[in-house]
DOFI-149462 format. One record per residue (C-alpha): x, y, z. Coordinates in steps of 0.1 Angstrom, whole numbers, padded with zeros to 4 digits, always signed. Layout:
BEGIN
XYZ
...
// end
This chain:
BEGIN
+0000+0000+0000
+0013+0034-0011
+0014+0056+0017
-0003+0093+0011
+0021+0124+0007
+0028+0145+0032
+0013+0181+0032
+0040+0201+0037
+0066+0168+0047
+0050+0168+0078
+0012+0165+0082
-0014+0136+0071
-0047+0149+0065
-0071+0131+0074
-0114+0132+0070
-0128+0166+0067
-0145+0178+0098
-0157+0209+0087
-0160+0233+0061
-0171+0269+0054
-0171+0297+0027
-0137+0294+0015
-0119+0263+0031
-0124+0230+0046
-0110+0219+0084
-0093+0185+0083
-0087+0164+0109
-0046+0161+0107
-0019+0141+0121
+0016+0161+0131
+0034+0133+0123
+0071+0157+0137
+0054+0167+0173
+0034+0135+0172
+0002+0153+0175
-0035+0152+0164
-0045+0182+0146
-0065+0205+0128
-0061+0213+0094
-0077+0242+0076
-0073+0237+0035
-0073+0261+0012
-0069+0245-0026
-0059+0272-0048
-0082+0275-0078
-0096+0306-0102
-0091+0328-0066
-0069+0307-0051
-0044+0334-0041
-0067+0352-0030
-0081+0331-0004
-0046+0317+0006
-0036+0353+0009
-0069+0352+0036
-0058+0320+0049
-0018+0341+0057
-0034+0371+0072
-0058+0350+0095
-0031+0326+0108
-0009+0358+0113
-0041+0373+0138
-0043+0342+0155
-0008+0338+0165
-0011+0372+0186
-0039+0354+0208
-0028+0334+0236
-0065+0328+0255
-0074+0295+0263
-0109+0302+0246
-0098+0301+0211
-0076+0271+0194
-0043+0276+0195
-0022+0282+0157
+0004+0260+0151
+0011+0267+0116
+0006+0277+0086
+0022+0267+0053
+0013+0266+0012
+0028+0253-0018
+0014+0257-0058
-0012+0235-0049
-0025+0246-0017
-0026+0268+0014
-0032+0252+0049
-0036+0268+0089
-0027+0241+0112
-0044+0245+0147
-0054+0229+0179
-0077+0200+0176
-0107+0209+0203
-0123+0173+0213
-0154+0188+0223
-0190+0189+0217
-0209+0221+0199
-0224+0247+0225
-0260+0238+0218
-0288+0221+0241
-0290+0191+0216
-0255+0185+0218
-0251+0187+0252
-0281+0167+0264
-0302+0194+0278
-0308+0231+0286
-0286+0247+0309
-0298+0270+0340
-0293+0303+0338
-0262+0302+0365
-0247+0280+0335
-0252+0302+0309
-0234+0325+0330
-0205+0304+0335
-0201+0299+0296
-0203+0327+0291
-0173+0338+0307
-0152+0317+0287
-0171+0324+0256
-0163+0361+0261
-0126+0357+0272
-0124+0342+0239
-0137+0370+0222
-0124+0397+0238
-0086+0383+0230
-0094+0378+0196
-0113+0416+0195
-0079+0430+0212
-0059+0415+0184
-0081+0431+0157
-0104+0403+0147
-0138+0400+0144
-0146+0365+0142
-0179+0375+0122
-0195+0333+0124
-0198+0330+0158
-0228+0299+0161
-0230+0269+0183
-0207+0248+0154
-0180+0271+0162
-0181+0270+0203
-0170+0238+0217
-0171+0228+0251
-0146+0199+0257
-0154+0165+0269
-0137+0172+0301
-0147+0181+0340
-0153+0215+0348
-0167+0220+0308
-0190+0246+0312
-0162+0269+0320
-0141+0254+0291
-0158+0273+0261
-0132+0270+0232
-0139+0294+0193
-0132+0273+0168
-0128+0285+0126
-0117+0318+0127
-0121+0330+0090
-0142+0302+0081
-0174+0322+0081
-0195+0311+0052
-0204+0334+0025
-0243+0349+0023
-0253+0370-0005
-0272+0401-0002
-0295+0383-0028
-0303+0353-0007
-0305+0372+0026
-0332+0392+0006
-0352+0363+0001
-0352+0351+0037
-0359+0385+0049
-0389+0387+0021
-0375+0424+0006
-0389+0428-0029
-0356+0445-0047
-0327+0418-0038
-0293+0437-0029
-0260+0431-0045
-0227+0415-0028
-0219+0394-0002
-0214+0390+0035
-0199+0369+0061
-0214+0346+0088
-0252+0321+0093
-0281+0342+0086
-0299+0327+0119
-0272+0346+0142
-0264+0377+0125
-0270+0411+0140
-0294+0431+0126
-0267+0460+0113
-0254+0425+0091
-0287+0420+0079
-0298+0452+0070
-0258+0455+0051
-0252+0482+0077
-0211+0488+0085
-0205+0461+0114
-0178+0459+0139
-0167+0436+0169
-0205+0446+0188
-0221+0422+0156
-0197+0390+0175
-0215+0402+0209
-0252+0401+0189
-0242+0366+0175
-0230+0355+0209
-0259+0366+0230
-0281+0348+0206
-0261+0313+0210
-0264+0322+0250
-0301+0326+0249
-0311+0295+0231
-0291+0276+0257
-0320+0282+0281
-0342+0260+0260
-0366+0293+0255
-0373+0287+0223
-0370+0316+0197
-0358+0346+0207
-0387+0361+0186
-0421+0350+0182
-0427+0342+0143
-0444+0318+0123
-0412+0313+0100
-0379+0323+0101
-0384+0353+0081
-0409+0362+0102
-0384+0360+0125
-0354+0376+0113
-0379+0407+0103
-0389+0412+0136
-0350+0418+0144
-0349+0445+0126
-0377+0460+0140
-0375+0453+0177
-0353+0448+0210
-0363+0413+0224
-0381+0408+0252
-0368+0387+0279
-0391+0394+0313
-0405+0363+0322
-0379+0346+0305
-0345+0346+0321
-0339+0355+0354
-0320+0386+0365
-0287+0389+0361
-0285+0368+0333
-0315+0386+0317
-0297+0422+0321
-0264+0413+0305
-0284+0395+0272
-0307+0423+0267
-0275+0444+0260
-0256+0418+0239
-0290+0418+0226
-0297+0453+0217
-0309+0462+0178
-0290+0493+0185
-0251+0484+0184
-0247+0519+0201
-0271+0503+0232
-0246+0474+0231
-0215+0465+0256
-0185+0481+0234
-0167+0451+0230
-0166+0415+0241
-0142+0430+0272
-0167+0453+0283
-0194+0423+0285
-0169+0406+0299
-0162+0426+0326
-0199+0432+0333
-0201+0395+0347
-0168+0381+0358
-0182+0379+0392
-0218+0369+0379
-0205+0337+0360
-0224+0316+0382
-0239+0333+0408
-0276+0339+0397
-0279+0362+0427
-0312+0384+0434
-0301+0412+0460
-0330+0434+0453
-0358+0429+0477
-0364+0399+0504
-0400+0399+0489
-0385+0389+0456
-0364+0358+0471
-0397+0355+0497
-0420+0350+0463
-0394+0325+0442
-0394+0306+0470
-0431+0303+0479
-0442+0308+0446
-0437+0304+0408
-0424+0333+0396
-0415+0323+0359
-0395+0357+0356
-0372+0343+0385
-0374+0306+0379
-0365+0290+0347
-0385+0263+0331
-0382+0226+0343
-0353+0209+0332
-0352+0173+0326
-0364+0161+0291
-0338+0142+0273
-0330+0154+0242
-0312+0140+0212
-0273+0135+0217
-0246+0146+0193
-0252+0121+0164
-0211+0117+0156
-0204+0110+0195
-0225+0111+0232
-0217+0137+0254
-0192+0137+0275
-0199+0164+0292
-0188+0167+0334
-0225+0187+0341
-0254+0176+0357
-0271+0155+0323
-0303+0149+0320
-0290+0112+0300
-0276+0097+0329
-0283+0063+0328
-0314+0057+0352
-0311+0038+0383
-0313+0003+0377
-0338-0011+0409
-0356+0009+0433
-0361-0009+0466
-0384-0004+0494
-0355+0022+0513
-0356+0048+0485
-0380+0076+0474
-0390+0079+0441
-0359+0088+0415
-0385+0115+0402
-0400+0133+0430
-0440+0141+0430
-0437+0172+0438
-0407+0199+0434
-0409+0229+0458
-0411+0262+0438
-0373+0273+0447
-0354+0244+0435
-0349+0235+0398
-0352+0198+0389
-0319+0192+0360
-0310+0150+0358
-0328+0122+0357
-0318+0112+0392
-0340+0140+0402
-0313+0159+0416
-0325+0195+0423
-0311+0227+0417
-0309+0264+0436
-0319+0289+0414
-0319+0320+0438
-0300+0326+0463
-0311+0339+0498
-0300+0373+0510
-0292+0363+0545
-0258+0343+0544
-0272+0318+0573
-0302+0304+0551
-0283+0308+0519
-0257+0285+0534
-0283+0262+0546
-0301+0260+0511
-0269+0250+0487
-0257+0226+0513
-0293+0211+0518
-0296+0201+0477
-0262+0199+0475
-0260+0226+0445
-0222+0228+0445
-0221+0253+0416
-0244+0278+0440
-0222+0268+0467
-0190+0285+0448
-0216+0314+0436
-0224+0319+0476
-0185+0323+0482
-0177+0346+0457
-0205+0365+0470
-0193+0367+0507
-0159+0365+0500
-0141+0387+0523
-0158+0372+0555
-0163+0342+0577
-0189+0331+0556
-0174+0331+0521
-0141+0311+0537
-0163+0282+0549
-0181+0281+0521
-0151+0278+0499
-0140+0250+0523
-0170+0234+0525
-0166+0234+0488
-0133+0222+0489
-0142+0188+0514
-0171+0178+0487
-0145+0180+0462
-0122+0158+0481
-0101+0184+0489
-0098+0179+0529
-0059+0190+0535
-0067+0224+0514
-0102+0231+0533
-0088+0227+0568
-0062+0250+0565
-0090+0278+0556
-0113+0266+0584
-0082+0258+0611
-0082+0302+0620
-0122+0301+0622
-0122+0276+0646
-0123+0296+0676
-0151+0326+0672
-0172+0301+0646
-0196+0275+0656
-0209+0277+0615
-0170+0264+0609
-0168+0238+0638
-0197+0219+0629
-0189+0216+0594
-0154+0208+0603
-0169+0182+0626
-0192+0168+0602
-0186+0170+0568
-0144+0170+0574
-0131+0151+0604
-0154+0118+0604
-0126+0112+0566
-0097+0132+0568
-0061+0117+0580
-0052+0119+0615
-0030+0151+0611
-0062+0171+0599
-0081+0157+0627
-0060+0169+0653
-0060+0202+0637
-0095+0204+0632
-0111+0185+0664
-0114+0215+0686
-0150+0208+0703
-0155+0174+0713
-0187+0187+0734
-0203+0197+0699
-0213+0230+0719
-0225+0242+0682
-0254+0220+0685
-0274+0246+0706
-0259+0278+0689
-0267+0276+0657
-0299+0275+0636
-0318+0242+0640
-0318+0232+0608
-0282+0234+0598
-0274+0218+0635
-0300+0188+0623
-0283+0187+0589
-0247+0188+0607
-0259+0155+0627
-0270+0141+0600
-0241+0140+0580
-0218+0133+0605
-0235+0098+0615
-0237+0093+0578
-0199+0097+0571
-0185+0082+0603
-0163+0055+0605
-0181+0035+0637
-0160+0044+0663
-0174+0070+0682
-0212+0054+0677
-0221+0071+0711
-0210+0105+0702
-0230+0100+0666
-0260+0089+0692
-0261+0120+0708
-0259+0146+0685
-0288+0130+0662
-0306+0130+0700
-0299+0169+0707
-0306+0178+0666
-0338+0161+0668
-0346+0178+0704
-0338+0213+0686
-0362+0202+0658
-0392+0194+0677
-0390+0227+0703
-0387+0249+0670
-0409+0237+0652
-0394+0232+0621
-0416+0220+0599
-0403+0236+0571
-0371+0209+0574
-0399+0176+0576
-0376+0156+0554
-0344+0169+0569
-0363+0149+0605
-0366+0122+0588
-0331+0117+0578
-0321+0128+0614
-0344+0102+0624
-0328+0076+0601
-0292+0085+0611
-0306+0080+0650
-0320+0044+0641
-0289+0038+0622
-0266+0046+0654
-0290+0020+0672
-0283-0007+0653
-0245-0003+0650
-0243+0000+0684
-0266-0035+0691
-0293-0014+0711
-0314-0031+0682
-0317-0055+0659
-0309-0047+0623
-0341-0066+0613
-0359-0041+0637
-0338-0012+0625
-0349-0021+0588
-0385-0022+0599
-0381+0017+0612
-0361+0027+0582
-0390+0016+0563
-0417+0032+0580
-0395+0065+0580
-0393+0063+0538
-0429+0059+0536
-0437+0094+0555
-0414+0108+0533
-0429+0097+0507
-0459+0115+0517
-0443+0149+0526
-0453+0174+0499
-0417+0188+0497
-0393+0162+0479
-0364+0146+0498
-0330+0173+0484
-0297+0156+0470
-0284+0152+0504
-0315+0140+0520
-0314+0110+0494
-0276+0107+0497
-0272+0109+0534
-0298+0080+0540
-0289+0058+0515
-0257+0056+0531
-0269+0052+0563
-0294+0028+0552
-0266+0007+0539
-0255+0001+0570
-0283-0015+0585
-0298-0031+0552
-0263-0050+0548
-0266-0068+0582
-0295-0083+0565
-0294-0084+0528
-0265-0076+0511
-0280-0071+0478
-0302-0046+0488
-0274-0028+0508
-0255-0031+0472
-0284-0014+0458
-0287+0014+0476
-0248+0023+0475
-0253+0023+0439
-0280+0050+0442
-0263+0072+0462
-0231+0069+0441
-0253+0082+0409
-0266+0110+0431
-0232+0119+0442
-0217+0119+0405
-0248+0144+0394
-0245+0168+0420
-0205+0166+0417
-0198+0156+0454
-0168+0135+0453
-0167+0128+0485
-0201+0115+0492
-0197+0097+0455
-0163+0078+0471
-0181+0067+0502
-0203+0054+0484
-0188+0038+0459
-0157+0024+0479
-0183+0000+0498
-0203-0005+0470
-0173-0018+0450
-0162-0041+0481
-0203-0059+0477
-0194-0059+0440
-0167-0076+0442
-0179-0104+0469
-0198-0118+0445
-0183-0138+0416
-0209-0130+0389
-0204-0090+0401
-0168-0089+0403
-0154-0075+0369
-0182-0048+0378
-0167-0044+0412
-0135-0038+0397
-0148-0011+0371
-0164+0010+0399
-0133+0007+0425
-0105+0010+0395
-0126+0047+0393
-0128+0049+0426
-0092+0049+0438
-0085+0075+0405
-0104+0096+0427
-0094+0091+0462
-0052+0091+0442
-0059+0126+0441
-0077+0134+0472
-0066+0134+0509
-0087+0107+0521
-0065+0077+0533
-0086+0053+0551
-0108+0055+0522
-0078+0046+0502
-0068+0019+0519
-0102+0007+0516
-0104+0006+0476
-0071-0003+0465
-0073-0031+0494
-0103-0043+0480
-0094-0041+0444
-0061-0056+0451
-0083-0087+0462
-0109-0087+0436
-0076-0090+0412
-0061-0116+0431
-0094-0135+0432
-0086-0134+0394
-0055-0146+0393
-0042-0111+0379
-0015-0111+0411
+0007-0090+0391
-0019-0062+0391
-0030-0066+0426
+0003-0064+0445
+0008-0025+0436
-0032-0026+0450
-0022-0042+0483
+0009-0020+0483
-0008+0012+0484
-0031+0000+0507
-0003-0011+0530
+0011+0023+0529
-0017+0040+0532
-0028+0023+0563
+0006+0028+0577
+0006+0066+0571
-0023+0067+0594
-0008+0044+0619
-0040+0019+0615
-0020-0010+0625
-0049-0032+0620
-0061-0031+0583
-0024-0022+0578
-0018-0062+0590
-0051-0070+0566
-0033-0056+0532
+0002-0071+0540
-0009-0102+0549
-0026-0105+0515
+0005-0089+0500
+0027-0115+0515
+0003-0134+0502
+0005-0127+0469
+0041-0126+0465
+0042-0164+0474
+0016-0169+0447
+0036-0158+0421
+0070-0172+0437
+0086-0142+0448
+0086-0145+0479
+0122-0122+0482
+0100-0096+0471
+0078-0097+0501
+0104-0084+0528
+0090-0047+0530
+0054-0066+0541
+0064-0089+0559
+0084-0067+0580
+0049-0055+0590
+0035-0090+0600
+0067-0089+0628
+0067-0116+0659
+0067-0081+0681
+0040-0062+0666
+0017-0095+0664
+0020-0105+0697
+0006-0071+0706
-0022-0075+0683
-0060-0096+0693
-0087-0107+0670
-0094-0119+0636
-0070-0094+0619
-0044-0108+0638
-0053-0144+0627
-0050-0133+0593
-0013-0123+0600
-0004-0155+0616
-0022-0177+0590
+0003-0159+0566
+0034-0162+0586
+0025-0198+0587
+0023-0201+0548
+0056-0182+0546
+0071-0206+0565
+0059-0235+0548
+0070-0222+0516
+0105-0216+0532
+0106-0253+0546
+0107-0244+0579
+0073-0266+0587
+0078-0263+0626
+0072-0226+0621
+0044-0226+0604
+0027-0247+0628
+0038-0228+0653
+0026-0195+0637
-0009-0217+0629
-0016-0222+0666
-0009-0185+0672
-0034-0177+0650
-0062-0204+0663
-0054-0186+0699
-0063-0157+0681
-0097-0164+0665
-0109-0188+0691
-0109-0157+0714
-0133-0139+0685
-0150-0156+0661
-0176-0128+0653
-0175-0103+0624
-0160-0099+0590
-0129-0105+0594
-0130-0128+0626
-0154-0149+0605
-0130-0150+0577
-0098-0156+0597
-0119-0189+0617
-0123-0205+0584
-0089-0202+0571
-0073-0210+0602
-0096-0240+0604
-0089-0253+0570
-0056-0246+0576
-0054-0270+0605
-0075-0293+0582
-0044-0294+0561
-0012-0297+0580
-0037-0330+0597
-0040-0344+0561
+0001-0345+0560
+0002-0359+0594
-0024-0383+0581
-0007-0394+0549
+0028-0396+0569
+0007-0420+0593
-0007-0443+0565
-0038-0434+0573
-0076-0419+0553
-0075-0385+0554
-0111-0383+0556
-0118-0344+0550
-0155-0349+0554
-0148-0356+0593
-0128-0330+0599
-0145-0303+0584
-0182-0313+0594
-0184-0282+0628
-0168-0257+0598
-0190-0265+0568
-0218-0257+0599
-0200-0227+0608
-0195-0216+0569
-0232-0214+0566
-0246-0205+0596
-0224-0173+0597
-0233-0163+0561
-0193-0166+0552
-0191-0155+0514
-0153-0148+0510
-0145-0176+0493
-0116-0163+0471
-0094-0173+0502
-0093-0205+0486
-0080-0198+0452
-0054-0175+0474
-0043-0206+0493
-0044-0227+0463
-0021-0203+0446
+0005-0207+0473
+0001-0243+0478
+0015-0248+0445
+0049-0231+0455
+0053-0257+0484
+0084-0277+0469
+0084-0308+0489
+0058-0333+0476
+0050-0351+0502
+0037-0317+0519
+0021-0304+0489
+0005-0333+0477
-0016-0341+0500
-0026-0302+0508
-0036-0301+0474
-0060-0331+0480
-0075-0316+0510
-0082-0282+0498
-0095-0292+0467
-0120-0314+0484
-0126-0285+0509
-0136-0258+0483
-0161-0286+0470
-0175-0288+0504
-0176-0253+0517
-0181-0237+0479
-0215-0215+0473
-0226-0244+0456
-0218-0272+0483
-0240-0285+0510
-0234-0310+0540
-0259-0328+0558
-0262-0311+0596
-0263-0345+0606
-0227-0352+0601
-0224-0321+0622
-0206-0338+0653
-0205-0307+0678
-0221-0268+0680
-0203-0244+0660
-0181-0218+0680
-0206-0189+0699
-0198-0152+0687
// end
């Protein structure tokens, strides 16, 4: 096959991508810088040299812009045949509500604006007047944070209207001579009407491409589009009643049919919002919040959001806002409300099909406006709020507050750490929302009221909401501290009367049965019984459940549901996880998802799944300052991977897990991940390799250490010392860790550790056995653990293709062999699938 030429020795062009009046955009190939690019062709014809001359001057402007609105210029070159403009290639989607997925809100507009008119501006400043701007030319990239990612694509490119056809389409009887540049449906009226334009005709185009991101329709009433287009010329749009202020202020001036009555230039409109991009704020009167809030006021609240509309044909968005074409939740059990809410209150916004809402106003008084982007979780508002009180108290916890969702916890306590003392507003979201995950260091620094004094200080509802989320996010181990904060919120509640907060009760009365059950004052079957009474009434409430209601209980609710049906439990992690990812709470999303993978991942039909959702999960918490958390998902996905047989990918797991246990001096799960390190090393026969762990699993630091974690460390030393030959050791180390687990045979992982260290047992008696001459007749010896594998609901059954694994590496045959025999026989009998008859059982099994 002959390969293409070169253009210029250096780029392949590739399929067209676009094309406009006098060239067409390639998608291109650097093949020097190794880079994808975009190539804009000129092939010079009857006016080639004209155009190519066009094509010089253009790449010429460019190169004097440097904002990271517009695609950057590489290049340009031409040769007899051709002229070309080498730029950025933008992977992005056009700026347009079909393309995107939905409308935006008008905070959104806002915030693409900005980068809209940062674009224009540097290209205005350099002399150029862009003169097509449409949604085909304004791409937003498939990235996080896109809205604010606005890119202008095809300087130059603007297609070629004559005065003839613009004639027609405005219905004019005498049809004018010439030509001009740009798409009929977005040029100003001066463009129209061939009046001289300037930079102000970009602003027209751009307000225009704003405006129909609101999903308002036509910006003028009109049977056709000439209608249409006539009326332009005739009229200033209205827009009362249909974007909110401020948005509605700064279009009605990019908007103008005067360009006198316009911004000047692109840096004028530019500067008119740089502290409005997403803060939809209405200072005005408290009657106007009073009325959005208790009642539709269409001029203050835009449409509901929520219909999915077609995707990009070419690709599906990729877009990191709140989409409306989410993929729906796939069960809805008994524990969660409706995805899609009966009823919306006035003041929220509903924008994704998990029924996530949004804040579309926000409050005057700091104290409720707090309150309200916290309460539906609207972190977008939540930045808006800061900008707004930046300067104070309030602005710097909401920006930390900000920063904790985001997974930023180091950052956020060193803006809260100074507050601490003259703020209960920064204690209690310290308390809750940052201490219950941050590493021990920011505890310390953060921890400053351990009587949780703010609990009677501040407003009700943020003290209930507090509680809440502190019980939600806590690890266990202060149960009666969780207790008694969901006890004094709910106190606060009831002698306030705060029934504007009903379902805000109800999750404080869900986090209080939670507590109850973790601490064994109930049974989870009876905790599960109030849980579901508690969804029901909120079911009935006539104001939906917000974001962080749904969040908060589901992962609360996971905790009890999980002591008695895992699925379920698995479920409802799921839901909250899609919740999180819509309202962009990463913090809440790897909670979630962290125990959600670890259900996954139990399962054998689940697991590949597990893996996907923990492989993302410990992306996230890589770049976050969450270590327990950490430890958590790589540990987990480090096992899922060793489960199948992919040891060479779960040892970096189990390392990172190891270390990040070890940074937090959590000696315990730091034990759990070396153990299956160690582990894992004499699986693949590299057992040198293991030193660094198995320095952990240390005669000294064992002996110090009780309970089923510390049978898993024995089990392991005993397996290292089998593989080493050293048999005397490893029985030794095996009756360490049957002293261990005898002492606690109850939970995860002292369920887990009795069943290893009992099959264990099983097999050093089947070489004892063998050497005797004797049956080794597994079926007797494991009759009390097959019992004990069912009657405690064991499921971890990858321990067996662990111990397989390392079996293998056993060099002396007559050890191997007949440990081989035995385990194979056990995983028959203890497997999912296998079943003994309870009359073989010959004793009880061991009492928790």
């Amino acid at each position: 096959m002959v390969e293409r030429a070169l253009l210029g020795g250096r780029y392949e062009v590739g399929v067209p991508i676009g094309a406009g009046g006098f060239a067409t955009v390639f998608r291109g190939r650097d093949r020097q810088a190794n880079l994808d690019v975009a190539i804009k062709l000129v092939a010079r014809g009857l006016d080639g040299g004209t155009q190519a001359d066009r094509l010089r001057v253009e790449a010429a402007a460019l190169k004097k812009i440097t904002s990271r609105h517009v695609a950057r210029v590489h290049d340009f070159g031409e040769d007899e045949s051709n002229a070309w403009l080498v730029t950025e290639l933008v992977d992005g989607v056009p700026l347009a509500p079909d393309a995107l997925g939905r409308a935006l809100l008008p905070h959104e507009v806002l915030r693409v604006a900005r980068g809209l008119l940062e674009g224009l501006s540097a290209a205005h400043e350099a002399g150029i007047v862009h003169a097509d701007v449409k949604p085909r030319n304004i791409l937003l990239p498939r990235a996080k944070d896109a809205l604010d990612g606005a890119k202008l694509v095809d300087f130059g490119l603007a297609r070629m209207t004559t005065r003839a056809e613009l004639a027609r389409e405005l219905g004019e009887e005498l049809p004018a001579s010439g030509v001009v540049f740009g798409t009929a449906r977005y040029m100003a009226p001066e463009v129209l009407t061939g009046s001289p334009s300037d930079a102000r005709a970009d602003l027209y185009a751009a307000g225009l491409v704003l405006f129909e991101l609101l999903g308002e329709g036509a910006l003028f009433h009109g049977a056709t589009t000439r209608e249409e287009l006539r009326a332009r010329l005739t009229a200033d749009p209205s827009l009362d009643g249909r974007v909110p202020p401020p948005l509605s202020l700064v279009l009605a001036r990019m908007l103008a049919r005067d360009p006198r009555e316009r911004y000047a230039d692109a840096a004028d409109a530019l500067s008119a919002i740089v502290d409005l991009d997403t803060a939809p704020v209405v200072l005005a009167s408290e009657e106007a919040v009073t009325s959005v809030r208790h009642g539709p006021i269409s001029a203050m609240r835009p449409p509901a959001r929520g219909t999915p509309l077609p995707n990009s044909p070419t690709r599906p968005p990729e877009i990191a806002i709140p989409s409306a074409t989410q993929t729906s939740l796939r069960r809805t059990s008994s524990f969660s409300a409706s995805p899609a809410p009966p009823s919306v209150r006035p003041s929220q916004t509903p924008s994704s099909s998990t029924g996530v809402t949004r804040v579309p106003v926000l409050p005057p008084d700091p104290s409720e406006g707090l309150f309200e982007v916290l309460y539906h979780l609207d972190l977008a508002m939540l930045d808006a709020f800061a900008r707004r009180e930046r300067g104070n108290a309030n602005g710097r916890i909401a920006r930390a507050t900000a920063l904790v969702l985001r997974l930023e916890l180091d950052a956020a306590a060193l803006i809260l750490e100074p507050l601490l003392p003259q703020s209960d507003l920064a204690r209690a979201l310290g308390i809750s929302f940052l201490l219950p995950r941050a590493r021990r260091i920011t505890r310390a620094r953060v921890e400053s009221d351990r009587d949780d004094r703010w609990l009677d200080t501040m407003p009700a509802n943020m003290a209930a909401l507090c509680a809440a989320a502190a019980t939600a996010l806590s690890n266990g181990d202060e149960l009666e501290r969780d207790a008694r904060r969901c006890k004094r919120a709910l106190e606060r509640l009831a002698a306030e009367d705060q029934s504007a907060t009903a379902q805000l009760r109800l999750t404080l009365e869900i986090a209080a049965t939670t507590t109850s059950v973790r601490s064994s004052e109930i049974p989870a079957a009876e905790g599960v019984e109030r849980i579901q009474s508690l969804i029901g009434r909120s079911n009935g409430e006539s104001r939906a459940a917000t974001a962080l209601d749904r969040i908060l209980r589901g992962l609360l609710t996971s905790m009890v549901v999980l002591r008695v049906d895992e699925a379920l439990a698995r479920d409802e992690l799921e839901r909250v996880a899609r919740v999180a990812v819509d309202c962009g709470a990463t913090l809440f999303e790897v909670c979630a998802s962290t125990s959600w993978g670890r259900l996954l991942v139990l399962d054998p039909s689940r697991a590949k799944r597990g893996m996907v959702v923990l492989e993302r999960t410990t992306s996230l918490l890589s770049l976050g300052d969450v270590p327990l958390l950490e430890h958590d998902a790589e540990h987990h996905l480090g096992a899922a991977l060793a489960v199948e047989g992919h040891w060479a990918q779960a040892l970096p797991r189990l390392r990172n897990a190891r270390r990040a246990a070890l940074a937090e001096r959590a000696m315990t799960i730091e034990l759990l991940s070396a153990s299956l390190e160690v582990l894992g090393h004499l699986a693949m026969g590299s057992r040198n390799d293991s030193e660094d762990a198995l320095a952990t699993l240390g005669n000294a630091r064992l002996g110090s250490t009780a309970g089923g974690l510390a049978g898993l460390a024995w089990i392991t030393q005993s397996l290292d010392a089998l593989l080493a030959g050293e048999r005397e050791a490893a029985e030794d180390a095996l009756a360490e860790a049957n002293a261990r687990v005898r002492e606690v045979a109850a939970g995860a992982h002292g369920v887990e550790a009795f069943v290893l260290t009992s099959v264990m047992t099983i097999l050093f008696e089947a070489v004892r056995r063998q050497e005797r001459g004797a049956p080794s007749n597994v079926l007797d010896l494991a009759a009390e653990l097959e019992h004990f594998v069912h009657a405690r609901g064991f499921s971890s059954f990858y321990w067996f293709d662990v111990l397989a694994k390392a079996l293998e590496r056993i060099e002396e045959p007559t050890v191997r062999m007949p440990m081989q025999d035995a385990l194979s026989r056990l995983t028959v009998l203890l497997g999912p699938s296998g079943r003994l008859s309870r009359e073989r059982r010959t004793s009880a099994p061991p009492s928790a």
